[in-house]
C-alpha positions in Angstrom: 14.2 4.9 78.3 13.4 2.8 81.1 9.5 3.0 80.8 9.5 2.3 77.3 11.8 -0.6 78.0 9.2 -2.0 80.4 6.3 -1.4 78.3 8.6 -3.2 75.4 8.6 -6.3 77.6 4.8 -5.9 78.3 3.9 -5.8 74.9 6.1 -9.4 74.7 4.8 -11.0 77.9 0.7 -9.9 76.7 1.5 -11.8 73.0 3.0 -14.5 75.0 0.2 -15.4 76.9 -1.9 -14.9 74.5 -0.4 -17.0 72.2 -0.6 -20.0 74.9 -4.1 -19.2 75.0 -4.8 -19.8 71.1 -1.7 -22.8 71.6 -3.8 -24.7 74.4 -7.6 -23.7 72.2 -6.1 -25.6 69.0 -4.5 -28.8 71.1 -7.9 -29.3 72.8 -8.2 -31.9 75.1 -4.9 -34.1 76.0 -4.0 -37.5 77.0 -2.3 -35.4 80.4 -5.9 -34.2 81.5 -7.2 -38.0 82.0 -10.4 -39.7 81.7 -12.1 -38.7 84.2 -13.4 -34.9 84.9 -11.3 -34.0 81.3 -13.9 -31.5 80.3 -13.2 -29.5 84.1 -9.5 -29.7 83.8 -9.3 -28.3 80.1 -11.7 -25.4 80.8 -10.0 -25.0 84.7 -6.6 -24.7 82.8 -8.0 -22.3 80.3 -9.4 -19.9 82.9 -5.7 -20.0 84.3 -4.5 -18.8 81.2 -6.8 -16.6 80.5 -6.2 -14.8 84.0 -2.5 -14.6 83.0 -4.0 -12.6 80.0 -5.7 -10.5 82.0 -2.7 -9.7 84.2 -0.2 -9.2 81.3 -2.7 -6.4 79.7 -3.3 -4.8 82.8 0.8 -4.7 83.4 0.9 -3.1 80.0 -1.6 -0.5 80.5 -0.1 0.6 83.5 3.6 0.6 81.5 2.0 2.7 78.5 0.0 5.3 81.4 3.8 5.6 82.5 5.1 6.9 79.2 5.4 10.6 77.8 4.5 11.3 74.2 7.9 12.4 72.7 7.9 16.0 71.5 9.3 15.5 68.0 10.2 12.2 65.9 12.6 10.0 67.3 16.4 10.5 65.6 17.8 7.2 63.9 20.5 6.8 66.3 22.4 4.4 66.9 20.3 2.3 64.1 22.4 3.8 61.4 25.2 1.7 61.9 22.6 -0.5 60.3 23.7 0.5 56.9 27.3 -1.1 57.7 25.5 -4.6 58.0 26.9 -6.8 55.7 23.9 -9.3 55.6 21.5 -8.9 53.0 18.7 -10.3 55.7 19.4 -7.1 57.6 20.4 -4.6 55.0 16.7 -4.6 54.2 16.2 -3.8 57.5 17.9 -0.3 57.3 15.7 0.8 54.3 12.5 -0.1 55.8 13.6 2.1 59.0 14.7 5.2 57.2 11.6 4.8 55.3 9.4 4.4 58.2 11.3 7.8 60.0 10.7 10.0 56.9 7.1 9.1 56.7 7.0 10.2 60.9 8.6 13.3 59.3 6.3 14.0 56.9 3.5 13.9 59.4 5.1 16.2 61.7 5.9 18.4 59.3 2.8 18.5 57.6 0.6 18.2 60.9 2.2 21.6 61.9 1.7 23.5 58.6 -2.3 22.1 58.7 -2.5 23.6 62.4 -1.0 27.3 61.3 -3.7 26.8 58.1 -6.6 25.9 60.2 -5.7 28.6 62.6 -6.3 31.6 60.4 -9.4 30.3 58.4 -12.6 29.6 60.0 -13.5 27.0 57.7 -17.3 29.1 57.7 -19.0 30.0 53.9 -20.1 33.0 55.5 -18.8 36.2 56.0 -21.3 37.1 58.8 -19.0 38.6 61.9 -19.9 37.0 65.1 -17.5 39.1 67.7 -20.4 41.3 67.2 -22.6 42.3 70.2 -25.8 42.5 68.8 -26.9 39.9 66.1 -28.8 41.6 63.0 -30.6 39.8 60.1 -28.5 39.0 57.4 -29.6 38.5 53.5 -29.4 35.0 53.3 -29.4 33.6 49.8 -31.5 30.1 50.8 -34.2 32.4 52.1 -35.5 34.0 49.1 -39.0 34.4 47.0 -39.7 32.3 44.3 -40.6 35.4 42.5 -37.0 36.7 43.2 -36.0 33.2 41.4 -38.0 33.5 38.5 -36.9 37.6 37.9 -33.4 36.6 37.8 -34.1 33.5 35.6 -35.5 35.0 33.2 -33.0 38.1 32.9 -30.0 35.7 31.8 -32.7 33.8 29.4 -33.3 36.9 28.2 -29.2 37.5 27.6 -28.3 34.4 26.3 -30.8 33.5 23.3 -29.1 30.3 21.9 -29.8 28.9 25.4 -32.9 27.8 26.9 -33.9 27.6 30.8 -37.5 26.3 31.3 -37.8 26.4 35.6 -39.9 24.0 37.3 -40.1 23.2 40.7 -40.8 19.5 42.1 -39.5 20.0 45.1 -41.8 22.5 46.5 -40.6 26.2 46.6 -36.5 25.5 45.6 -36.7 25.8 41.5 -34.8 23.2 39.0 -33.5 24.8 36.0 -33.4 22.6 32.7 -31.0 24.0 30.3 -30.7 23.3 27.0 -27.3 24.6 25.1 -28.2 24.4 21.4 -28.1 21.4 20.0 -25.1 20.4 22.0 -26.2 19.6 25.7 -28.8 19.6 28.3 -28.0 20.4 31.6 -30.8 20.4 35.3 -29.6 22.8 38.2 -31.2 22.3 41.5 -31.4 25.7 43.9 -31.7 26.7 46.9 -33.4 29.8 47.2 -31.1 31.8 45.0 -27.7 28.9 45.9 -27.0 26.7 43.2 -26.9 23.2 45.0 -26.3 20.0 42.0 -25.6 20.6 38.8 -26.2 17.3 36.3 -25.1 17.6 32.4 -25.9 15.4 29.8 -25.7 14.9 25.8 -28.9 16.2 24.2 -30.1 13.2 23.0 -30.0 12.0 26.8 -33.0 12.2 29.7 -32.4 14.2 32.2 -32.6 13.7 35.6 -31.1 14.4 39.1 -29.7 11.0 40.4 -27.8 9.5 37.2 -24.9 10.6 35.8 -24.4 10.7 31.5 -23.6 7.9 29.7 -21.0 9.8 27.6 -17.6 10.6 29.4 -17.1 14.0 28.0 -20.8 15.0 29.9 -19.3 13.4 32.9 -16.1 15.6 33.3 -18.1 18.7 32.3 -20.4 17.7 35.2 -17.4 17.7 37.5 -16.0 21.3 36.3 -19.9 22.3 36.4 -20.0 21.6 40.4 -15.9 23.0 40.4 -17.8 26.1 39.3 -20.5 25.9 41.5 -18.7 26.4 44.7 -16.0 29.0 43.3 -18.5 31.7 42.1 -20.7 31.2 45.3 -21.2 34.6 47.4 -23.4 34.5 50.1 -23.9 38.5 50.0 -24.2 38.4 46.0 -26.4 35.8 45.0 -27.7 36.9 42.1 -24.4 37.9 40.5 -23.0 34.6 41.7 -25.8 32.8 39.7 -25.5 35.1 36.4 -21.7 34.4 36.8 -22.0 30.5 37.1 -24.6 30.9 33.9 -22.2 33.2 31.8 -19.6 30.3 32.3 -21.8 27.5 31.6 -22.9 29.3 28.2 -19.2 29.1 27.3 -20.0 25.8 26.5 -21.6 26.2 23.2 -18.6 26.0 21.3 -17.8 22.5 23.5 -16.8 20.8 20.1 -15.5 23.1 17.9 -12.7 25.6 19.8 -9.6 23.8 20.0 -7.6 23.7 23.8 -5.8 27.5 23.8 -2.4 25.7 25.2 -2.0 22.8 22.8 -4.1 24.0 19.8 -5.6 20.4 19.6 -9.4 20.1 19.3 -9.3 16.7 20.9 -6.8 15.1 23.7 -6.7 11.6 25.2 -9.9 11.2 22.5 -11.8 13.9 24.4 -12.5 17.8 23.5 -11.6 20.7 25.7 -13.9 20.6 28.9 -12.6 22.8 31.0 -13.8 26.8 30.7 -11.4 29.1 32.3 -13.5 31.3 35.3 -12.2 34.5 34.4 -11.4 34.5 30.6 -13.6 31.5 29.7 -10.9 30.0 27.4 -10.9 26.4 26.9 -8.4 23.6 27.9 -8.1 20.2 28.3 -8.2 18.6 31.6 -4.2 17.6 31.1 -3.7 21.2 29.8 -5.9 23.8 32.1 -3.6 26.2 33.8 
């Protein structure tokens, strides 16, 4: 405990001196420094304190170099005999600390699980093995024909008739799909090559565009479940059944105002109508009621 004692009175002498610094800055000149040569003694004295400064934070840095991290959080110690106080000044005290050591807890705790997490998943959206020796070409679903696009397109406009995809492509070879869902919403869906990459839904009374979100809530949050969706049914070696699979779930959406939630039975909650769509059975639920 000795370094950390002397690092303890480090920390005081630095705030000290530093605090004389700001002290002697705000008094300015004195009647003590004279009339004559004033200006020299003020800014000679300040250069004294400033080189105390100097010396207290190098005394510190070496007194912190001298420390070992601790392996664990510290125990409360002697500090809970602080609970025995009988002033309410320092009662307070004891809360704050046990708060304070929890929270250190927490972090430990929670820094270890995130390491044994992180260890076992290579954080990569691809499934590409790089032990291997030799490297070999793999299907990548950015790099694909537009023809590719358009076949796959116009298979699930084919399948879905009360829904309309029209693809055009501003953005020179990647296509944007505009979608329209009955009389109920339009929807654009920028690609990639075959990777769905932003997803914007608005009312059908709305314009569409890429950079501005709906005006109507209930657009908004089916936005958000819209790029929820996005990521879950990517596949990097499926493309094309990740993109019929993301469009099957979207079409789910024609009944948007008229199925009621399948857990509370209500057709509207906290004035809004089931937006979520369930990936597997494409049931629907409010947001407060999705499983």
């Amino acid at each position: 405990m000795e370094p950390l004692y002397t690092a303890l009175n480090a920390v005081k002498l630095l705030r000290s001196s530093v605090g004389h610094v700001f002290d002697t800055l705000a008094n300015g000149l004195r009647a003590d420094h004279g009339e004559e040569g004033k200006d020299t003694k003020f800014i000679i004295e300040l250069q004294e304190l400033l080189s105390t400064v100097n010396v207290n934070f190098r005394d510190l840095e070496q007194a912190v170099n001298s420390l070992t991290p601790p392996p664990s959080a510290f125990n409360l110690g002697n500090t809970a005999f602080l609970s025995q106080e009988s002033t309410l000044e320092r009662q307070a005290l004891y809360s704050d600390l046990v708060r304070s050591y929890k929270w250190t807890d927490k972090v430990h705790e929670y820094g270890n699980v995130a390491v044994s997490l992180f260890s076992q998943n290579s954080l990569k959206r691809s499934y590409t093995n790089s032990s291997s020796k030799r490297r070999r070409t793999q299907t990548s679903s950015h790099n694909v024909p537009p023809q590719t696009v358009d076949t796959v397109i116009a298979t699930i406009d084919r399948q879905f008739p009360d829904m309309t995809v029209s693809i055009s492509r501003p953005f020179t070879s990647n296509a944007v799909l505009q979608i329209t869902l009955g009389r109920i919403l339009k929807a654009l869906v920028a690609f990639k090559g075959l990777m769905i990459e932003w997803v914007v839904v608005k009312g059908f009374c709305e314009t569409l565009d890429l950079w501005t979100e709906s005006r109507h809530k209930v657009f908004r949050k089916v936005t958000e479940n819209a790029h929820a969706a996005m990521l879950h049914f990517y596949s990097p070696t499926m493309p094309e059944l990740a993109v019929r699979s993301f469009m099957t779930w979207f079409h789910s959406y024609n009944t948007l105002f008229s199925d009621p939630c399948k857990r509370c039975g209500n057709h509207l909650h906290s004035a809004l109508p089931p937006t979520w769509r369930d990936f597997r059975t494409l049931e629907p639920f409010h947001e407060e009621c999705k499983p």
